[in-house]
N, C-alpha and C positions, 0 to 999 in steps of 0.2 A: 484399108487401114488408116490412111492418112486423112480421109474425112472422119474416121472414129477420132482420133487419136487430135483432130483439131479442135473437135469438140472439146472433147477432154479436158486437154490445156485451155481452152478459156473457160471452163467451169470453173478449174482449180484457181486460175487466175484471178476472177472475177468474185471466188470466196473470201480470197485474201483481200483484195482488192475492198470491198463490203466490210472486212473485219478493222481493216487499218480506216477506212472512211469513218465507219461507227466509232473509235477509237479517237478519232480527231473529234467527231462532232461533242463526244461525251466531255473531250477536255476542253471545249470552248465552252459546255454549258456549266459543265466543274468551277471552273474561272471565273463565270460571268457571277455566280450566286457566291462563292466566298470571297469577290473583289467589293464587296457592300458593305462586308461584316471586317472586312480588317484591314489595317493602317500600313500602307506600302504594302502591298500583297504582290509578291513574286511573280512576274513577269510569266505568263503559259510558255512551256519548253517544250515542243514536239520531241518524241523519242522516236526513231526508226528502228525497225527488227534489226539486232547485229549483222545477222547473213546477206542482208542486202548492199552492205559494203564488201562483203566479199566478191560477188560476181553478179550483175546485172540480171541474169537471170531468176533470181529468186524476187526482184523486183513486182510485182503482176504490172505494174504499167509499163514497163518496157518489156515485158512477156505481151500483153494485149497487142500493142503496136507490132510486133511478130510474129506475131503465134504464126502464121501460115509458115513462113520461112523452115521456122522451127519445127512443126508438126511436120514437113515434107523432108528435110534433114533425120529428124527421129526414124519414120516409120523408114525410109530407107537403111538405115543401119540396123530394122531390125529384123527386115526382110534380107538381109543378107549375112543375116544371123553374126556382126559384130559390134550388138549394141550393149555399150555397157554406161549405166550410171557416171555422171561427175560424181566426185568426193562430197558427199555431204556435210554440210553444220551438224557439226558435234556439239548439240548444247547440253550444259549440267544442272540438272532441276533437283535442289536440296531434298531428301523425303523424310518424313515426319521424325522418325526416329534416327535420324542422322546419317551420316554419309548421301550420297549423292546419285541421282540414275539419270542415263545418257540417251537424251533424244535424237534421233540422226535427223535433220533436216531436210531433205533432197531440193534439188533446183526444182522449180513448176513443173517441167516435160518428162524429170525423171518420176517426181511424183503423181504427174496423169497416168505414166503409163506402167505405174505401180497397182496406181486404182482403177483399170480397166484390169488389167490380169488379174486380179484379187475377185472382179466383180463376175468375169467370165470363169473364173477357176469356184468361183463359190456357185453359180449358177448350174455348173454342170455337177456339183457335188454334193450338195448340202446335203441329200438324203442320205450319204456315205455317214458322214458322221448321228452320234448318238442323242435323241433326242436329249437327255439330258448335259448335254453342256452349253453353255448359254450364251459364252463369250463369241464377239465380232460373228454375228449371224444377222439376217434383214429378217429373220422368221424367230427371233429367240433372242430375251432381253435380261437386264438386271432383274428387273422385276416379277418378269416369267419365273425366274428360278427361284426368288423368294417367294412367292404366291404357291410353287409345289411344296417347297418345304415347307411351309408355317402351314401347310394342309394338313400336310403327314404327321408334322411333330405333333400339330395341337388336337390330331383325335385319339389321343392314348395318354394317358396319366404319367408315364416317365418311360425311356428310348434310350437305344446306344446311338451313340454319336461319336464320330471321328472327324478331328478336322485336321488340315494338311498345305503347308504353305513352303512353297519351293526357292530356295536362293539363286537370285540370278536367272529364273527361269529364262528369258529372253534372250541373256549374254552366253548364256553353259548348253545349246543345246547343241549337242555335236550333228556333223553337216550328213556325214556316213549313215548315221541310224534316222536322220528327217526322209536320204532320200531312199534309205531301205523302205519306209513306210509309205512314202510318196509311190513306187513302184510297185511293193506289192500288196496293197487293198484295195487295188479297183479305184484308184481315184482317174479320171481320166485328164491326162494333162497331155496337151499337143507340145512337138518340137518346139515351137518357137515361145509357149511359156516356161517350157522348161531350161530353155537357153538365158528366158527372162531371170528365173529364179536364180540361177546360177550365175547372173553378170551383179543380181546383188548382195549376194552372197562373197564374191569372189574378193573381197577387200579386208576378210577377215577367216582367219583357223575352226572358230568356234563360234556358235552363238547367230540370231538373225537379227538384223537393226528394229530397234525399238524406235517408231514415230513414222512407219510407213506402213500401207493399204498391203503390202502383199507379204506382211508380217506376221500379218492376221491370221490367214487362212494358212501359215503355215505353223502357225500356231498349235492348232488345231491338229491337224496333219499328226504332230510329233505327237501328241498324247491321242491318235485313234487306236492304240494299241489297249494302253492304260484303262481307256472307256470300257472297250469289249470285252477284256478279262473280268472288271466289274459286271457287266452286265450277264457273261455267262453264269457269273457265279448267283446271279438272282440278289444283287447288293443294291441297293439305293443310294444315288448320290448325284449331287450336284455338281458341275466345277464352272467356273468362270477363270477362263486363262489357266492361271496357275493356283487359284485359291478353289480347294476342293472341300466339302464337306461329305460326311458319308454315315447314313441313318439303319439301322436294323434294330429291332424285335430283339434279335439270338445274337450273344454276346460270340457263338462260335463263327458268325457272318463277317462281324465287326472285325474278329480277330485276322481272317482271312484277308479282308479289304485292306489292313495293315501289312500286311506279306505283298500282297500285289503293287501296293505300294513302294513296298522298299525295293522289289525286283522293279518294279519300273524306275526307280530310281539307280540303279546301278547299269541296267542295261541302255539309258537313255542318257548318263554322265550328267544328269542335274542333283544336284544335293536338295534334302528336305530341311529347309527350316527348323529344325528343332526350338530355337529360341522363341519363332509365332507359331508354330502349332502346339495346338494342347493335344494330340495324340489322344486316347479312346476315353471317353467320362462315358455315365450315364446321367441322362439332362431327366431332370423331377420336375414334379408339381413345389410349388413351395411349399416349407415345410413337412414335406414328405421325407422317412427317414428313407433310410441306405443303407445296404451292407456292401456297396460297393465305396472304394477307399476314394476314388476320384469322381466327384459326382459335382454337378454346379444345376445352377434353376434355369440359364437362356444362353445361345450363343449369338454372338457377333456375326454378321454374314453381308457384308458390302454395303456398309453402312447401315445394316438394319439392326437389332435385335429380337431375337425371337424366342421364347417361352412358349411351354405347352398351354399358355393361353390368351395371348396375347402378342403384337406387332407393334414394336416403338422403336423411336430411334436409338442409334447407339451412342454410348456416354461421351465419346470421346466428340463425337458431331454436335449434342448441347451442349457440348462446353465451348466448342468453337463459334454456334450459333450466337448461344451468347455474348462471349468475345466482341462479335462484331456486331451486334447490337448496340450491348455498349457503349461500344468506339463510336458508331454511327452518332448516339443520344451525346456523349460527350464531345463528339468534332463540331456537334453544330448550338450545345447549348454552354459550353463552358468555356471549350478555348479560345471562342471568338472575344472572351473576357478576359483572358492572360496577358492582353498587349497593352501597352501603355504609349498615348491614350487607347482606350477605347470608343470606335466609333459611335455617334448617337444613333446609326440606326441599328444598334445593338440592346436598345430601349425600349420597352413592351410601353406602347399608346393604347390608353383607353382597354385593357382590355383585349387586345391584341397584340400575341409576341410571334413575330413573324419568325425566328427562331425555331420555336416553339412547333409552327405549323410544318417548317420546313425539315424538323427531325422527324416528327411522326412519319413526312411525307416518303422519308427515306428509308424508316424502318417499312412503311407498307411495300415499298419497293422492291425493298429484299425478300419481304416474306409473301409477297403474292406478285411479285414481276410487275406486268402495266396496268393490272387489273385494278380499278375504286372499290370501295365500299358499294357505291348506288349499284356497278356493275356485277357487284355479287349477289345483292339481292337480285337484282333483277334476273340471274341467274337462277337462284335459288327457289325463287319464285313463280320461275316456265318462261316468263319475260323471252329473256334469252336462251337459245336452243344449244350454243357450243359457245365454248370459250378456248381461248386459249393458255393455258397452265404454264410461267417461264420461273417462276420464282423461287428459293429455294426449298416451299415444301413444295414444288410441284416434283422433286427428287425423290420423295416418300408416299408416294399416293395411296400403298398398302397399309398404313400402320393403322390400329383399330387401338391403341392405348389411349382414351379417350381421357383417364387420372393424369396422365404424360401432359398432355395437351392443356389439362385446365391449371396443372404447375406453372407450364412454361405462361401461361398466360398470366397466371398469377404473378410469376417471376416480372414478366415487361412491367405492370402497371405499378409494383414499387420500385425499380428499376428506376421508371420513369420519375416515381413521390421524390426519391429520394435526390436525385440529381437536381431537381425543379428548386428543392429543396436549398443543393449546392449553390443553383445560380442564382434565388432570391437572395442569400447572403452576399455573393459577389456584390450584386446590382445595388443592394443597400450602399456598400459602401464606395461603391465604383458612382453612383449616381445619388447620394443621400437627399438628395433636393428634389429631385426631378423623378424619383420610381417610388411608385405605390404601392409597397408589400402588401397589400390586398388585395389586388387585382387579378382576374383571371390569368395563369390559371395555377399562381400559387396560392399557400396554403388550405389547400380541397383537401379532404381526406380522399379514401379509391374510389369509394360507390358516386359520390358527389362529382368529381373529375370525368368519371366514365360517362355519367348521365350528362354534365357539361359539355365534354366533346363532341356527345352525338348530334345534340341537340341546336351548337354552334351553325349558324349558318354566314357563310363567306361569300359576297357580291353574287347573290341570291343562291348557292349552293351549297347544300346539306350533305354533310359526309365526310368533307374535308379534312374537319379534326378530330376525324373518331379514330380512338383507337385502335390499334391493328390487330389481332386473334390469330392465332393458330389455329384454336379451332373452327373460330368463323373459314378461316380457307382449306381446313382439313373436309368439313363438311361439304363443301361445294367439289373438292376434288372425288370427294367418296360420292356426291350426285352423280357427277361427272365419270366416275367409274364404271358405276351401276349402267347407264345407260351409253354407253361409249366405248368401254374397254379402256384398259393399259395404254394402247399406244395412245389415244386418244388425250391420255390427260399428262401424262409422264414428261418431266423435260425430256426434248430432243438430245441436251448431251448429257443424259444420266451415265451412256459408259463412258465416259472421262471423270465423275466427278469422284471416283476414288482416289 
């Protein structure tokens, strides 16, 4: 156990370790490219993780320089069955529609040996639970569960649909009915995980900490009841954690699944969301009537939306997409204009607005990760045989809304007219002597700018300023589907980015 358990701890160590390094390096190269564009530019401020002034151990560099110590300390306390967790970092992460949800933190060695029980407790169980639940599984993903449903919805012209979202699920699930469940489905769990489960449990009445590896699988655990009752009854549904969806044919299935529902919500002490669940519609084809009173054309479903004919994202994700495009197009073409003075190499020469190059370069960033333009084609083309997907549509690799795609594209390249636009009037009067409102690459119309950027070549290389596509990267991830599978092309933290 204590050469597992060493391991472990320098895994976890060395992830953080890797996370705070990448973190530094980004803000030194943050620095180095907006200390050019602006006048007195603020001083780079390292930020440390709060928890690491709490106790040394949540440090990984003073965990690495230990870890033995530490790992033979642990696995003895837990071979003597009196190991129990320190107090976790209680941190509070705003959520979208307000109020706050509570991440527990743990020190390194309590969270190794969180994620070894989780890994042995899922290894010996997985088959226990129900193929269709998707959450914290190494065999079943976001996108597994959207790829069955967008099956089932879109070969039928209109479907009942139930959807189901639980308050608190994580904070409210009582300890009594986890380990009724724990016990009697056949999950097999030895002494010494079940001592595990219960020393991290044991700091609270109610509920299992939200931000640790053996939360997961207990997750799970607590709704194997809920699954089976669906499944007897021959009901179709998805759930991911606490977010459930549930499809039938026979509106008399649907009505059932709602029963089963609210008994599991009475006998498991977790309340249903009334306020985000829309409870039973029937989902249509567009423009198809209804004599059903609550009917709609696609649902929401972990950042996707889904219609009986189609895969696109959901509104609330292009409006954030956007957002930070935006921001992106205006922190590097406008507000490096708002300071007085403004610096000269804030002045497009000849032709060239390095600005200009460096917003593009930012927006490619976001929407296809490390990936170039040349690297796409070449992809595109058999050149290259795999790629790597990090970017933000690598978070959508299913969506087939191909009109979605050529909006949002549409949307960037005035986006971009219009702001070009913004900063040729700055530059006039910020520079009346010295800037050529003629000059690449204002006043273009779209088709002209598009054709410009391609075509632009940069200390002999082509591609640099072309514009970025959604669908150029939506194409290459659907290549990449086709011949690779899901996990293949999917970001690695699609389950966090909800």
């Amino acid at each position: 156990m204590e050469n597992i358990l060493f391991g472990d701890i320098q895994k976890q160590a060395e992830q953080l370790k890797k996370r705070f390094e990448d973190y530094h390096n980004n803000l030194h190269l943050w620095y180095e490219r907006n200390s050019l564009n602006y006048v007195n530019f603020p001083l780079k401020k390292m930020k440390f993780p709060e928890e690491w002034m709490k106790d040394k151990k949540f440090n990984p560099f003073y965990v690495l320089k230990r870890r033995k110590q530490i790992a033979k300390s642990v696995s003895k306390s837990i071979v003597s069955k009196k190991y129990i967790p320190n107090p976790p970092f209680v941190k509070k992460i705003p959520k979208p529609n307000g109020g706050t949800r509570e991440i527990s933190i743990y020190q390194i060695q309590d969270s190794a040996v969180s994620y070894r029980t989780y890994k042995n407790l899922l290894s010996k169980n997985k088959h226990r639970f129900s193929s269709l639940t998707y959450a914290y599984r190494n065999d079943r993903n976001i996108h597994f569960a959207i790829q069955d449903i967008s099956q089932e919805i879109m070969s039928v012209p209109r479907i009942f649909v139930a959807e189901f979202d639980f308050s608190d699920f994580f904070g409210s699930i009582n300890h009594e009915y986890l380990f009724e469940q724990l016990s009697n489905n056949g999950f097999l769990v030895s002494e010494s995980e079940l001592h595990i489960i219960k020393a991290f449990l044991s700091d609270r009445k109610k509920g299992i900490p939200l931000g640790t590896s053996i939360s997961l699988f207990l997750a799970n655990v607590v709704c194997w009841k809920l699954d089976r009752r669906l499944e007897d009854e021959g009901i179709r549904f998805a759930r991911y954690a606490d977010d459930t969806i549930i499809w039938s044919k026979e509106y008399s299935k649907i009505s059932k699944a709602f029963d089963i529902i609210s008994d599991f919500s009475k006998e498991a002490k977790i309340n249903i969301n009334y306020t985000k669940s829309d409870g039973i519609s029937l989902l249509k084809k567009t423009g198809m009537p209804s004599e059903f009173f609550n009917s709609k054309e696609f649902i929401e479903f972990l950042g996707y939306k889904i219609s009986t004919d189609k895969v696109s994202i959901k509104d609330k994700s292009i409006d954030h997409i956007k957002s930070h495009i935006a921001y992106l197009l205006y922190n590097k073409l406008i507000q490096p204009l708002k300071q007085s003075p403004t610096p000269l190499s804030n002045l497009p020469v000849l032709g060239m607005d390095k600005n200009f190059l460096s917003a593009l370069m930012e927006v490619r960033r976001y929407l296809y990760g490390n990936l170039t333009e040349i690297t796409l084609k070449k992809y595109m083309n058999g050149t290259y045989k795999v790629l790597s997907f990090k970017g933000i549509m690598s978070f959508y690799p299913l969506i087939n809304d191909v009109e979605q795609l050529k909006e949002l594209d549409n949307w960037l390249i005035c986006t971009i007219l219009n702001i070009l636009e913004l900063r040729r009037n700055l530059l006039i009067g910020i520079f009346p002597r010295d800037f050529d409102p003629q000059q690449f690459p204002f006043g273009y119309d779209k088709d002209i700018l598009i054709e410009h950027c391609r075509n632009t070549v940069i200390k002999g290389t082509k591609g640099l300023l072309e514009i970025p596509s959604f669908l150029r990267i939506h194409n290459a991830l659907k290549l990449g589907l086709i011949n690779e599978g899901i996990v293949r092309v999917m970001n690695p933290h699609s389950g966090y980015y909800r």
